[in-house]
Backbone as a chain_set.jsonl record, in Angstrom:
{"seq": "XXXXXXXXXXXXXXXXXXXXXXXXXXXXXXXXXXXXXXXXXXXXXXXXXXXXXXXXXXXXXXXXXXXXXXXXXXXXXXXXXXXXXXXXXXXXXXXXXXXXXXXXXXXXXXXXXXXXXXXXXXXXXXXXXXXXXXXXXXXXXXXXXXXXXXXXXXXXXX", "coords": {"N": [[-6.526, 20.086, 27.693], [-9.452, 18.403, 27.091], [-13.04, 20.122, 27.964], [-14.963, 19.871, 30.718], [-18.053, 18.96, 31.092], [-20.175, 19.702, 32.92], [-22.785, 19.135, 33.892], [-25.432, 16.833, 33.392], [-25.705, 14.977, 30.044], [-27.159, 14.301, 27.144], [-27.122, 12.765, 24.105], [-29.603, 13.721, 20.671], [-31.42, 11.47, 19.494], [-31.843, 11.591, 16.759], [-31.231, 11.059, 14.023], [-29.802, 9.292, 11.771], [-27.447, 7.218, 11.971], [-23.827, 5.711, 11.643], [-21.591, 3.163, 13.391], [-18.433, 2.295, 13.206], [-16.126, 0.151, 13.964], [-13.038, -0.211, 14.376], [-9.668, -2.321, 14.342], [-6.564, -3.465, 14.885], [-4.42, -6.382, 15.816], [-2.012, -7.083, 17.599], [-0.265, -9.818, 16.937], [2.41, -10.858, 17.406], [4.729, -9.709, 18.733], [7.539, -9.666, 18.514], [7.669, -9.555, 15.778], [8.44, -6.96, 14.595], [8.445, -5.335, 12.004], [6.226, -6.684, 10.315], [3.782, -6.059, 11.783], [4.097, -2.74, 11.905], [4.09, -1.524, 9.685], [1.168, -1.89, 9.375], [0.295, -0.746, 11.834], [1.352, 2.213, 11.39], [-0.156, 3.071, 8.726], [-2.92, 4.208, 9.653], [-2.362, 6.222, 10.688], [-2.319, 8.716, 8.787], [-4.239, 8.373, 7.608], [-6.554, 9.155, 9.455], [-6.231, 11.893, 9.71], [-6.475, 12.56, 7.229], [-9.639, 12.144, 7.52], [-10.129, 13.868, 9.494], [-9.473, 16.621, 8.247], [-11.36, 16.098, 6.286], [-14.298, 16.19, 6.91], [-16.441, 16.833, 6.401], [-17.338, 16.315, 3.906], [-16.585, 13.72, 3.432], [-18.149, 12.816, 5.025], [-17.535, 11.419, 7.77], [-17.888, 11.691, 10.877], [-16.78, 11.859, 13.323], [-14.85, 10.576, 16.3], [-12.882, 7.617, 18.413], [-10.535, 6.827, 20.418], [-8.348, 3.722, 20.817], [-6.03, 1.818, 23.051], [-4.232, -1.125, 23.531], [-2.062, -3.457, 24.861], [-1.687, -5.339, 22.979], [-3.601, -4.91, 21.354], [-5.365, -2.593, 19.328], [-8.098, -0.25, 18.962], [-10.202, 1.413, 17.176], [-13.466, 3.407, 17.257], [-15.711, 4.666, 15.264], [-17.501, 7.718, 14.39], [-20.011, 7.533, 11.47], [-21.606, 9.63, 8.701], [-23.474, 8.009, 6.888], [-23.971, 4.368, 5.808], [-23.399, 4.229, 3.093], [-21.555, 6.581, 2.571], [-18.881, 5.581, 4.308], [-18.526, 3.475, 3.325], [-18.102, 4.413, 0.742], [-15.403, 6.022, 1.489], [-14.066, 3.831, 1.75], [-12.989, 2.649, -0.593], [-11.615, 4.92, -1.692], [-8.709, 6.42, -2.64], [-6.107, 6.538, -0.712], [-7.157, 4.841, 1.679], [-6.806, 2.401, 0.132], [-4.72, 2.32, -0.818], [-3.16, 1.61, 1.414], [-4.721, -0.59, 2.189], [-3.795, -2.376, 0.242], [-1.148, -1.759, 1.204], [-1.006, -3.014, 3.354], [-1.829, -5.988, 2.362], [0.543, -6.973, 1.264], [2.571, -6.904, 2.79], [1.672, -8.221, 5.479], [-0.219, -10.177, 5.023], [0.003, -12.779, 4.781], [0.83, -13.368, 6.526], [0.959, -15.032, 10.286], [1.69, -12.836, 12.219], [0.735, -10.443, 12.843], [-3.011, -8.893, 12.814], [-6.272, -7.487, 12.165], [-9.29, -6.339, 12.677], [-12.901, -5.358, 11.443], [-15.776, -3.935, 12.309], [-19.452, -2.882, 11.21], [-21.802, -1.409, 11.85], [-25.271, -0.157, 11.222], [-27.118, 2.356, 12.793], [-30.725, 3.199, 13.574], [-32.763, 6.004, 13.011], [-33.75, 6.808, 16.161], [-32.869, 4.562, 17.664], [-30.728, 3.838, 18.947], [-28.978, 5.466, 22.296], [-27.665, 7.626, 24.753], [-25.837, 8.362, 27.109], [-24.151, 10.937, 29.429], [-22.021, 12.056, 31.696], [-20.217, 14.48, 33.907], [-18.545, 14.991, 32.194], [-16.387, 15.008, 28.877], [-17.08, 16.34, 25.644], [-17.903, 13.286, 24.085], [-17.315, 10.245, 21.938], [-20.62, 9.248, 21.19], [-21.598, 11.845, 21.773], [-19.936, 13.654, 21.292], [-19.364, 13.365, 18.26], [-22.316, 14.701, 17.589], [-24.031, 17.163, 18.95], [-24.483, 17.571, 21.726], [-26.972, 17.588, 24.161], [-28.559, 18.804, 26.859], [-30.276, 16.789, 29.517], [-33.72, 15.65, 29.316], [-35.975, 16.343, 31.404], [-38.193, 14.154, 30.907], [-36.365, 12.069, 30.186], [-35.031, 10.332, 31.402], [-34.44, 7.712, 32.252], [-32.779, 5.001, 30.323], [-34.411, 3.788, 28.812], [-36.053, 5.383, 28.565], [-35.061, 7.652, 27.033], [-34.256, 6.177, 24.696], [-36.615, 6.254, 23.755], [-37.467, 8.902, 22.701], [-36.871, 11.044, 20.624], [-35.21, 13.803, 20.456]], "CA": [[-7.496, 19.125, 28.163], [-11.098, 19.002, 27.031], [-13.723, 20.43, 29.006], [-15.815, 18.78, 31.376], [-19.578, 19.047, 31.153], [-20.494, 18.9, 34.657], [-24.399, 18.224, 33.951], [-26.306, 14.988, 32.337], [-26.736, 15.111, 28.879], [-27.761, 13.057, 26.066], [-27.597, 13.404, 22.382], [-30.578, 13.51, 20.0], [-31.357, 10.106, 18.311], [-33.626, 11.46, 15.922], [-30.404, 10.709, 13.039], [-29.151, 8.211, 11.792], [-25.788, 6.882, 12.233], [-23.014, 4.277, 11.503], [-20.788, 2.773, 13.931], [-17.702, 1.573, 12.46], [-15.566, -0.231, 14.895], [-11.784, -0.801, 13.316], [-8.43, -2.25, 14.572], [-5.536, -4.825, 14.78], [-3.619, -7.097, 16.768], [-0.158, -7.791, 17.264], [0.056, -11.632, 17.188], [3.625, -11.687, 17.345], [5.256, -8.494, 18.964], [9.003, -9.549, 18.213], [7.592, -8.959, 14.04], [8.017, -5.609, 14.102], [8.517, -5.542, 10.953], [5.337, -7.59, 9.777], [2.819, -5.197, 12.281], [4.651, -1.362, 12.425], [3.64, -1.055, 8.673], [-0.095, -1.607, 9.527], [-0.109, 0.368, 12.465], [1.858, 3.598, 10.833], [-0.917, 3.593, 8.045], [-3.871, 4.614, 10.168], [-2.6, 8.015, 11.14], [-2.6, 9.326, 7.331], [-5.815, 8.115, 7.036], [-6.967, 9.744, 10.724], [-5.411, 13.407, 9.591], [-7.698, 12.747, 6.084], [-11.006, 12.058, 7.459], [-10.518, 14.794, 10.082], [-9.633, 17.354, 7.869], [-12.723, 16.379, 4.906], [-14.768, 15.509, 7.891], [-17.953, 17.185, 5.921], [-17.442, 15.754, 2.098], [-17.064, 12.193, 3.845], [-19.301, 12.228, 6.356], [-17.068, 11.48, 8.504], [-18.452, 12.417, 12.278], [-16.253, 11.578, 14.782], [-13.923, 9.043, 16.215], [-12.723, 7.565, 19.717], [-9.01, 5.426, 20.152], [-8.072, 3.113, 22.528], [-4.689, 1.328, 22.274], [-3.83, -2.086, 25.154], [-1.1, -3.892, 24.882], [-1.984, -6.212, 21.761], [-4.807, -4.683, 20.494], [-5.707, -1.387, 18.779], [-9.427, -0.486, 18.549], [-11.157, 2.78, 17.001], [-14.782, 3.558, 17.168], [-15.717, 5.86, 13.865], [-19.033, 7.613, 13.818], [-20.342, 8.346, 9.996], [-23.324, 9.891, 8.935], [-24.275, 6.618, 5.911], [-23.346, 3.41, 5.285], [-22.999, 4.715, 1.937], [-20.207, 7.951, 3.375], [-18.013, 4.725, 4.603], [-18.415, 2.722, 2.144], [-17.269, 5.195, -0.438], [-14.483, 6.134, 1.892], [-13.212, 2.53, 1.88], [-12.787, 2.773, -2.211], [-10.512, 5.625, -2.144], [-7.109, 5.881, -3.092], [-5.734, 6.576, 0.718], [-7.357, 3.543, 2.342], [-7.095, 1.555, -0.314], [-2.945, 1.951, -0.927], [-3.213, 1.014, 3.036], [-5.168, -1.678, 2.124], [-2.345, -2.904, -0.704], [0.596, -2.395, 1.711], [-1.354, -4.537, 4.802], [-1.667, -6.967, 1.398], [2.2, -7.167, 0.902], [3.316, -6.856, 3.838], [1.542, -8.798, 6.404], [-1.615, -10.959, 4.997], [0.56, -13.911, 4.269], [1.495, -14.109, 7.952], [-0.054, -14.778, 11.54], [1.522, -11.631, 13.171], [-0.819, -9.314, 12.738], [-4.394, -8.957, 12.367], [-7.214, -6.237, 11.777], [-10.684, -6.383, 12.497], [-13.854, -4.688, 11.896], [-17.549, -4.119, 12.316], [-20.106, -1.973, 11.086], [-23.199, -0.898, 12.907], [-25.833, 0.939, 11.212], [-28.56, 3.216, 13.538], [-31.623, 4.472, 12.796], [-33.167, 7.392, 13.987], [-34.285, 6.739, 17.392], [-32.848, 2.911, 17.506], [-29.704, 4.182, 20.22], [-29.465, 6.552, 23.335], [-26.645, 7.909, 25.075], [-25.725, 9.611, 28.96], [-22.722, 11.438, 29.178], [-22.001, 12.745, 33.182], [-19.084, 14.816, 34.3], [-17.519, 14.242, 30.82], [-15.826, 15.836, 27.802], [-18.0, 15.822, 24.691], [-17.416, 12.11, 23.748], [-18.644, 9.559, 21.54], [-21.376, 10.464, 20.198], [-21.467, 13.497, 22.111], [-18.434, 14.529, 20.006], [-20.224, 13.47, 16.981], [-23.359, 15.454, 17.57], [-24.402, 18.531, 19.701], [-24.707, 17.009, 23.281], [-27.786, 18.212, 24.824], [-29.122, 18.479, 28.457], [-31.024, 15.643, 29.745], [-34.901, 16.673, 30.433], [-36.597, 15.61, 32.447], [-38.392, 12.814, 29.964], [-34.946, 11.6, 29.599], [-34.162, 10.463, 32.702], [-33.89, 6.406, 31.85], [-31.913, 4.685, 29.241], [-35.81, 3.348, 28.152], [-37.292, 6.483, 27.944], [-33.637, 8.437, 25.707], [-34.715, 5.509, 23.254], [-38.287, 6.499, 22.996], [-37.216, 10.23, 22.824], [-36.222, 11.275, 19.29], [-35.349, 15.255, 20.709]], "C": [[-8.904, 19.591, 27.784], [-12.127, 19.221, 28.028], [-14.513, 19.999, 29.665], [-16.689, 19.453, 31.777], [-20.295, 18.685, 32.489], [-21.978, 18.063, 34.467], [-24.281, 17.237, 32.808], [-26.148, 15.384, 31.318], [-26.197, 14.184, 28.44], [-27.653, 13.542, 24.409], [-28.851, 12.904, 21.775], [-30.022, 12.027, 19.236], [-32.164, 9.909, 17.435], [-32.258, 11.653, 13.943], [-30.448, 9.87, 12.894], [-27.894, 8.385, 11.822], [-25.284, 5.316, 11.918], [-21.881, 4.387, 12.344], [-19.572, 2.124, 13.34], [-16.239, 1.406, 13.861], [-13.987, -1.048, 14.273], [-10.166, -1.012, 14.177], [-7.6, -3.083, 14.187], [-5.106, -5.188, 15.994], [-2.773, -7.714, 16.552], [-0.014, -9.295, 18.113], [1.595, -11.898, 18.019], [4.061, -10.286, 17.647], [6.777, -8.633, 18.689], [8.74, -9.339, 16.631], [7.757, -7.653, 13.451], [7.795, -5.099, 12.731], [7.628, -5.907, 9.768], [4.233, -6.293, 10.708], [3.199, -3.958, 12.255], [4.082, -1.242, 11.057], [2.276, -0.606, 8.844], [-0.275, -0.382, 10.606], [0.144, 1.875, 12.313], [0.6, 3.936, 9.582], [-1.751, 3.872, 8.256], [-3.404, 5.67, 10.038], [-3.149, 9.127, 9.638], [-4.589, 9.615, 7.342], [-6.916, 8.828, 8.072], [-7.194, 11.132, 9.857], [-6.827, 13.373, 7.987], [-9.305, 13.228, 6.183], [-11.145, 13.304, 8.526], [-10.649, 16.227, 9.283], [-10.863, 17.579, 6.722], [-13.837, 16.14, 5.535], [-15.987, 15.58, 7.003], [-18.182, 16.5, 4.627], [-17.48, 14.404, 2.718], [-17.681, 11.673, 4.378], [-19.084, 11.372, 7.391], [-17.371, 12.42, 9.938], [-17.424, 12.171, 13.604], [-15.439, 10.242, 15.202], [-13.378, 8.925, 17.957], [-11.632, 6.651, 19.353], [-8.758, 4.782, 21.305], [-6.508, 1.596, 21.464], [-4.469, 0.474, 23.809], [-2.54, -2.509, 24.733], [-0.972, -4.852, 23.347], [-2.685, -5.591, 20.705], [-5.218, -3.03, 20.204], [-7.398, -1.535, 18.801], [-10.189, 1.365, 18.387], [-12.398, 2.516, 16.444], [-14.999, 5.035, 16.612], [-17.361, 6.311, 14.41], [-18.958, 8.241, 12.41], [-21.747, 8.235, 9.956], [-24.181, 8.696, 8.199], [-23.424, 5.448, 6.246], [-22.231, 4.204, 4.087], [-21.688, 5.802, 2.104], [-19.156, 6.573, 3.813], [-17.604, 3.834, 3.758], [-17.38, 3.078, 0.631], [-16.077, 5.674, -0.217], [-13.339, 5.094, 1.597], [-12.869, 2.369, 0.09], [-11.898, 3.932, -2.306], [-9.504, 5.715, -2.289], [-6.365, 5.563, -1.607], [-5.821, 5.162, 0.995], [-7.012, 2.65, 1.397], [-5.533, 1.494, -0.528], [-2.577, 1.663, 0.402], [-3.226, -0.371, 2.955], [-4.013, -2.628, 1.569], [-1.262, -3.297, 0.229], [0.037, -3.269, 2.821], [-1.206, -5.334, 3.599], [-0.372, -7.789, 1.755], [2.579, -7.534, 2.266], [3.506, -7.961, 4.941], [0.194, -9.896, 6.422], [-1.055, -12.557, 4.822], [1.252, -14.55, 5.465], [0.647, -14.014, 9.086], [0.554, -13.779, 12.397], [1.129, -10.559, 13.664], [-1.671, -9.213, 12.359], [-5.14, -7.749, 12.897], [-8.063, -7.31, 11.749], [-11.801, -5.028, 12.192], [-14.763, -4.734, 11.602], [-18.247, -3.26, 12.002], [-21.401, -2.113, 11.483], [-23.97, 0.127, 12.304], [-26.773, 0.975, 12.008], [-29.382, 3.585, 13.007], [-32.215, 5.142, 13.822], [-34.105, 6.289, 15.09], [-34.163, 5.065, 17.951], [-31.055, 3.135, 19.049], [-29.907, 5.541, 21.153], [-27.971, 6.583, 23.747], [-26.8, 8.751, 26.42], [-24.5, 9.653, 29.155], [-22.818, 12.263, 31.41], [-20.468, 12.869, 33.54], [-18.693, 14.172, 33.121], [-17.327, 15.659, 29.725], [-17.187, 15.517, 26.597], [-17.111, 14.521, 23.872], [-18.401, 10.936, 22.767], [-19.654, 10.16, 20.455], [-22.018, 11.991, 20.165], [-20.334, 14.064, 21.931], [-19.381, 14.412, 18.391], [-21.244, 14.327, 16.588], [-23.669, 16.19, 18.701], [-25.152, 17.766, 20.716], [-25.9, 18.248, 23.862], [-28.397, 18.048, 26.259], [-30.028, 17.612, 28.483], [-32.007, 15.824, 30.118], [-35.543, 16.013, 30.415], [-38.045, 14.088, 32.428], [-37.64, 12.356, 29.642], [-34.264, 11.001, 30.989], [-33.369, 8.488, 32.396], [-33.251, 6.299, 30.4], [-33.785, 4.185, 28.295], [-37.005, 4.722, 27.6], [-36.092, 7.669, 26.438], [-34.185, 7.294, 24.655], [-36.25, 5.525, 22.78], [-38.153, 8.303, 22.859], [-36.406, 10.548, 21.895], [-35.894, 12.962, 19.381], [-33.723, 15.488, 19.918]], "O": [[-9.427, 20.683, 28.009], [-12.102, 18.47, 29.003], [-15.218, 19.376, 28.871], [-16.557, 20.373, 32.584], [-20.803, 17.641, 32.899], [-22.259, 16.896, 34.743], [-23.534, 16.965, 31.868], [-26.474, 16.571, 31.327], [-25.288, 13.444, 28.814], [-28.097, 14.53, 23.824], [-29.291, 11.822, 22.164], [-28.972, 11.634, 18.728], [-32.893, 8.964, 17.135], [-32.61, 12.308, 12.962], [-31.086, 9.174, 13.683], [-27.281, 9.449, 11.726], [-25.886, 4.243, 11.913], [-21.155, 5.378, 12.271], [-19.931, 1.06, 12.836], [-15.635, 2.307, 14.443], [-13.913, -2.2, 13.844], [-9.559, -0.023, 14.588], [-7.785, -3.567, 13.071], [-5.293, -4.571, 17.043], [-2.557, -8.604, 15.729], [0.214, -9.67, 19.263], [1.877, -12.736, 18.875], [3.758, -9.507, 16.744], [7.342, -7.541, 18.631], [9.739, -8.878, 16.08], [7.427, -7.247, 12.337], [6.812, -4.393, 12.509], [7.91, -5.662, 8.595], [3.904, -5.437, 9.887], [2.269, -3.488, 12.91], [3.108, -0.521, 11.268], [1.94, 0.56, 8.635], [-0.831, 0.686, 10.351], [-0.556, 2.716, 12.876], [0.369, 5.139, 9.463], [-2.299, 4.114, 7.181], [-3.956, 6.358, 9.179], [-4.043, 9.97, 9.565], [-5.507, 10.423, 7.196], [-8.043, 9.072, 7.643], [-8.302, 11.379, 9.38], [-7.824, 14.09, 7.902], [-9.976, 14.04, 5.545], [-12.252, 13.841, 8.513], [-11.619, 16.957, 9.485], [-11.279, 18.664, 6.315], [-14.703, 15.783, 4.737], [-16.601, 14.534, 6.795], [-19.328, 16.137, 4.359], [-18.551, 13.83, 2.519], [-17.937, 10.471, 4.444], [-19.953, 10.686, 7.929], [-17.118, 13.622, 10.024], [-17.679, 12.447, 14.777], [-15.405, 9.17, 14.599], [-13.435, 9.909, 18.694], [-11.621, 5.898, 18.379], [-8.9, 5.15, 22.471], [-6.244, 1.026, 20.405], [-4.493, 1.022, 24.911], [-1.901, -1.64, 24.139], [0.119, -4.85, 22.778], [-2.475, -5.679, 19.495], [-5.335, -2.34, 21.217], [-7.962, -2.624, 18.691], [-10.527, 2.173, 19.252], [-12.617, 1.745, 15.509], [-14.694, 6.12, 17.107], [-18.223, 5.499, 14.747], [-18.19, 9.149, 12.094], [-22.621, 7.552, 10.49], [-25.284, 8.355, 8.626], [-22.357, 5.524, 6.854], [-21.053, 4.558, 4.093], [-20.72, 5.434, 1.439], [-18.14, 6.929, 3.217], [-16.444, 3.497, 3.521], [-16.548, 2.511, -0.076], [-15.376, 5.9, -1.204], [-12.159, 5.308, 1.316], [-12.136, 1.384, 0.004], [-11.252, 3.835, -3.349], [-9.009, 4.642, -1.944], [-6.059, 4.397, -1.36], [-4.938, 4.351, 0.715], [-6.804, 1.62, 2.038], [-5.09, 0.358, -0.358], [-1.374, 1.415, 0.488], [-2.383, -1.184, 3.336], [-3.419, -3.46, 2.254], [-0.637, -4.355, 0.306], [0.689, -4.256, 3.162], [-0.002, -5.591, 3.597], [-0.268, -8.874, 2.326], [2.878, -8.688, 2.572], [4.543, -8.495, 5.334], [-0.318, -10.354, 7.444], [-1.89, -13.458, 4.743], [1.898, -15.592, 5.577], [-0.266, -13.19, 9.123], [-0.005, -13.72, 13.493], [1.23, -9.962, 14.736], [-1.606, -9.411, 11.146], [-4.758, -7.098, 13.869], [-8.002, -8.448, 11.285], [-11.582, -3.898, 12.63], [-15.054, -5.455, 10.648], [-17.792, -2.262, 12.561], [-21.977, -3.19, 11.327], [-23.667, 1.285, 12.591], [-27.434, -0.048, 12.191], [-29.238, 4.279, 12.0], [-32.218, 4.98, 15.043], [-34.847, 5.34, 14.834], [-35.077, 4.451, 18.503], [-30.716, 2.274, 19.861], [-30.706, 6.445, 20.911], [-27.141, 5.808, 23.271], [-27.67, 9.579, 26.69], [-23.747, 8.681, 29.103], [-23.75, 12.825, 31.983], [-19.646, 11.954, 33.54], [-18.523, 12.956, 33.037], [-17.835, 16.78, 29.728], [-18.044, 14.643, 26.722], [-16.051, 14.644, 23.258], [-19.619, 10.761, 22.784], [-19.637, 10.955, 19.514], [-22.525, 12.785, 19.372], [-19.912, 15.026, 22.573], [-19.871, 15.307, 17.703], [-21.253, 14.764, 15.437], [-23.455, 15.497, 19.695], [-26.309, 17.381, 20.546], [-25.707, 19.461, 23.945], [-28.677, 16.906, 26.623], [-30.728, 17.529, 27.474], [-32.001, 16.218, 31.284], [-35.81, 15.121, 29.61], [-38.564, 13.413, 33.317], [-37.827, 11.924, 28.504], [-33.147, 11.262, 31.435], [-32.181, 8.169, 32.365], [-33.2, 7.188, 29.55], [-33.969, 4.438, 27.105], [-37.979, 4.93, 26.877], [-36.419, 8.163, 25.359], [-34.597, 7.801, 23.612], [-36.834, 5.015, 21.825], [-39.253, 8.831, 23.018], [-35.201, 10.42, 22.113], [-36.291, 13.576, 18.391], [-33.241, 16.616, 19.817]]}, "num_chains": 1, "name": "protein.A"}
């Protein structure tokens, strides 16, 4: 279990950053067949970006899994670092077999969004927590005492 940060903190928002917000949804849960392909080709691609985390610029990642719906929240350090990710062979023979597999039917579907930051354009408060977010992404720091609102962490580039 990860460790829990008893005090406040906040990460610096004096980076930039990209949000990349990516999943699917199982239309049709008796398809297995039509959705188990898509959802088995994430992990590859997980195990990739964790291990090149630094050449891709790849920062960090959060999962959440309901009953229908898959949804992971990426951080990367560019556009450009995601962008160039999404062109590589990996994702892109992913891309191919969702093609084949399942684009020609309504039982499964993928979404996603990208979000770029700029320095000092988001804020963050982490309490009693693991380093998460983007306090996994970047070196979680104590909250001082010019940091106390969510209005003043976005005027506070520390």
């Amino acid at each position: 279990m990860k460790k829990v940060m008893r005090e406040r903190f906040t990460t610096p928002n004096s980076k930039d950053v990209v949000v990349f917000i990516i999943g699917m949804r199982i239309n049709n849960p008796l398809a297995v067949h039509k959705w188990l392909p898509v959802f088995t080709a994430m992990p590859g691609m997980i195990r990739e970006l964790y291990t090149h985390k630094e050449e891709l610029g790849f920062l960090s990642m959060e999962s959440y899994f309901g009953l229908r719906t898959t949804a992971m929240i990426q951080y990367w350090r560019t556009t450009d670092d995601l962008l160039a990710y999404a062109r590589q062979e990996k994702h892109m023979k992913a891309w191919r077999n969702f093609n084949q597999k399942a684009m020609n039917n309504s039982s499964v579907g993928i979404y996603h969004e990208t979000y770029p930051l700029t320095s000092g354009q988001y804020e963050s408060i982490y309490v009693n927590m693991p380093p998460y977010g983007l306090g996994k992404a970047f070196t979680p720091v104590p909250v001082s005492h010019h940091q106390q609102s969510a209005a003043e962490r976005l005027n506070s580039t520390t």
